[in-house]
N, C-alpha and C positions, 0 to 999 in steps of 0.2 A: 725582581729587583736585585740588586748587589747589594749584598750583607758588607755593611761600613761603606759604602759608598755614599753618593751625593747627587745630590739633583739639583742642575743649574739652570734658572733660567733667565731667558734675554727678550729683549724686543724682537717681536714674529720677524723672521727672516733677518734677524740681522745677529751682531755676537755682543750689543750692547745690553750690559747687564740689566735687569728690570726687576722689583723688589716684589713680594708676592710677601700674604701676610696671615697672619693668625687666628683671626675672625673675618666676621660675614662682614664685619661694617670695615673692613679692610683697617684694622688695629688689631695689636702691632706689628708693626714689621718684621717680619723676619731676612730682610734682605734678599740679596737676589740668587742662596746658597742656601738649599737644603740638605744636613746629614741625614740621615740612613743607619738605622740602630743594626744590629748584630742580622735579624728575621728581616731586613733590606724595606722596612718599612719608615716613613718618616718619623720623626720622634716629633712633630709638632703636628696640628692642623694645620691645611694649607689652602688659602685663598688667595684666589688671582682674581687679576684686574684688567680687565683687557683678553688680548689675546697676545702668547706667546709662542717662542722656541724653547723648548726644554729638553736639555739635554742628560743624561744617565751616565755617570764616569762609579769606575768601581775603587776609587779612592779620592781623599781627598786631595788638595792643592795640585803640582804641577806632574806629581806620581800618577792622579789617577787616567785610565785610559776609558774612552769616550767607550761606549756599551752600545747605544743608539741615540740620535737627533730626531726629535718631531716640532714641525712647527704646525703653527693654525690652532695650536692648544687652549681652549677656553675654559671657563668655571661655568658651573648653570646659569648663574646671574647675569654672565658677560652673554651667553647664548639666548639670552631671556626667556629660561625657563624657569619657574617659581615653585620648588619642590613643595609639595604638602604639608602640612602637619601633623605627623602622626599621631600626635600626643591631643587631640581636638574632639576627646569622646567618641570616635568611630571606632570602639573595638568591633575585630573581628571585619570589617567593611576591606575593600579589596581595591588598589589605585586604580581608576580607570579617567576614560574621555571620550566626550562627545565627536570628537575630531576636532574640536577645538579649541575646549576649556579641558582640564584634568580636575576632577573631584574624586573625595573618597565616596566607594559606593556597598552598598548589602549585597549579599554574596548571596545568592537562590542556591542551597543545596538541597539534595536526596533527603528524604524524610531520612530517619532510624531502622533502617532493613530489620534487625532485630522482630522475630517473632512471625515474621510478614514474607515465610518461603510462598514461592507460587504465587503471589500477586505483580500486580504489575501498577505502576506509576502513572496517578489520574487526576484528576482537579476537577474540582465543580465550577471553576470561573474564578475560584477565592485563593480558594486553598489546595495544596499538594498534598498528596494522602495516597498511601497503598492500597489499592484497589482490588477486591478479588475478580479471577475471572469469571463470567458467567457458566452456569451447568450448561454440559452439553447434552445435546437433546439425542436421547436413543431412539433412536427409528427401527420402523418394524414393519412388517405390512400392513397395519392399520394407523401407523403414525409414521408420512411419510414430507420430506420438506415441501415447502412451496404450496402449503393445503391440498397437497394429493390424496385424495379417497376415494379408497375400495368399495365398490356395494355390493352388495347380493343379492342379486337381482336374479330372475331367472333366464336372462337375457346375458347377462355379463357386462361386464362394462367399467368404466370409472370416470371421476372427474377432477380436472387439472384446473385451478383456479374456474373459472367460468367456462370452461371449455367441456363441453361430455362428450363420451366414446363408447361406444357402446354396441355390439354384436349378437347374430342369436342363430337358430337355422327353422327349416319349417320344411313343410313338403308339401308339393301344389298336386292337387288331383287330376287324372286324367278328365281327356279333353277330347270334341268331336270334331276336332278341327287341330291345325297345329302352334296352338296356342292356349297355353293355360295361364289362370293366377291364382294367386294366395295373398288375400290382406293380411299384413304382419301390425303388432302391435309395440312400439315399445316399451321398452323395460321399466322405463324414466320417458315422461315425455323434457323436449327440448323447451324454452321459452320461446323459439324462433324457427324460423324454416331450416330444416339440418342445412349442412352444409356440402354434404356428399352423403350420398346413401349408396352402397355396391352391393350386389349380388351375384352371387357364383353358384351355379350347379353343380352338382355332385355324384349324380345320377348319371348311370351310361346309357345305353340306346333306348331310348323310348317309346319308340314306333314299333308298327310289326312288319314295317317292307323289311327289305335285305336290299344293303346293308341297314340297321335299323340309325335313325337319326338321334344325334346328340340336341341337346340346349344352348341355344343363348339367352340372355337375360339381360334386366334393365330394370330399374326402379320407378315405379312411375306413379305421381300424384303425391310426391313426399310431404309431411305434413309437420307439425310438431306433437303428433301422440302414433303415427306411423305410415306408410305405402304398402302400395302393390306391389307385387311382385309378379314381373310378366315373363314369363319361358315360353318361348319360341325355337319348336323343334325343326322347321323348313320339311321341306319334300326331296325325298331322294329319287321317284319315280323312273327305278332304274330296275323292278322287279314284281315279284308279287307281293300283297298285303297293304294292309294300310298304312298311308302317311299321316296319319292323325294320331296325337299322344296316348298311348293305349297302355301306358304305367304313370305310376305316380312320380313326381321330379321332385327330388330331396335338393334343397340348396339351403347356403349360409349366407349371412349378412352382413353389413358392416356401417357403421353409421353417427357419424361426425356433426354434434351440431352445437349450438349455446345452449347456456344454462342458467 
């Protein structure tokens, strides 16, 4: 604003003067010339009626020079907006609106931090309240997430929610023929037919030909308390000696099923 200046105003878009007034009920007039104390602020309240041009000169009468023109200038009233009542028992409440109405409204703050490091901000549905966080859970090999557990079995093994796994090894006896087995039992039975049973030999040549013949293997008749275990050493008949299992076959197991 201009310290000692004045504020004129006229009918919007036009330079014919229009009187603007001292209350809300547009009494009294102050005519259509406002001073401007020393800090370039008006010395009265000022209520308009309508809508005007109002112009900013930095003195009065025919001395002063024009500073800026705005027309389209209205009051809240002329705009129809109905400012609130501050004074209407809403301490502390905050201006807000619906997008349509303006009401004073309760202001949701942060609890009181004080006291309350390391928690964090929780509500039961009601109320806001500092909330601790839950202990973490130290895992170990016997306490591990997601119900995982170790057993000690003589077999090995463990089980992952419903799911068991479970390993062992054995040795199957020689054979007069090139075919041997060994019932295994498991560690843990399963509640259901496993879901894969494998076996792997471990043992090298078995036979007495030259060269001597290795193992293949298979699981066979899987159950839910255990299988066979079938080694099948084939015929190399490509020398002297027999092609029948004439050492014992060491193999390991592996074995996936519910629980």
């Amino acid at each position: 604003m201009a310290a000692a200046g004045e504020l004129r105003f006229f009918e919007n878009n036009t330079t014919t003067p229009k009187n603007v007034y001292d209350g809300a009920d547009l009494s009294p007039s102050l005519g259509s010339t406002v001073t401007l104390d020393a800090s370039g602020r008006a010395e009265d309240d000022v209520w308009l009626d309508g809508v005007y041009r109002v112009r900013l000169y930095t003195g009065g009468g025919v001395d002063g020079a024009l500073v800026w023109s705005r027309d389209d200038v209205q009051g809240q009233e002329a705009g129809g907006i109905t400012p609130l009542d501050p004074s209407t028992g809403n301490e502390d409440d905050v201006y807000g609106t619906d997008g349509v109405t303006a009401s004073w409204r309760a202001i949701r703050e942060v609890p009181d931090p004080t006291g309350n490091s390391g928690k964090y901000v929780g509500t039961d549905g009601t109320t806001v309240s500092w909330t601790a966080f839950p202990a973490a859970t130290v895992y170990d090999e016997d306490t591990l997430p997601g119900s995982f557990t170790q057993t000690n079995t003589s077999a090995g093994g463990f089980t992952f929610g419903n799911i068991r796994v479970q390993w062992g090894s054995d040795t199957a006896p020689t054979a007069a023929s090139v075919v041997t087995t060994k019932a295994v039992t498991f560690g843990v039975a399963f509640s259901g037919t496993p879901y894969t049973v494998q076996v792997t030999p471990t043992s090298g040549g078995v036979t007495s030909d030259t060269p001597a013949a290795r193992c293949s293997a298979q699981a066979l008749s899987a159950n839910t308390t255990g299988f066979t275990a079938s080694l099948f050493a084939g015929a190399e008949d490509e020398g002297s000696g027999s092609t029948d299992i004439t050492s014992t076959v060491a193999f390991t197991w592996l074995a996936i099923g519910p629980v």
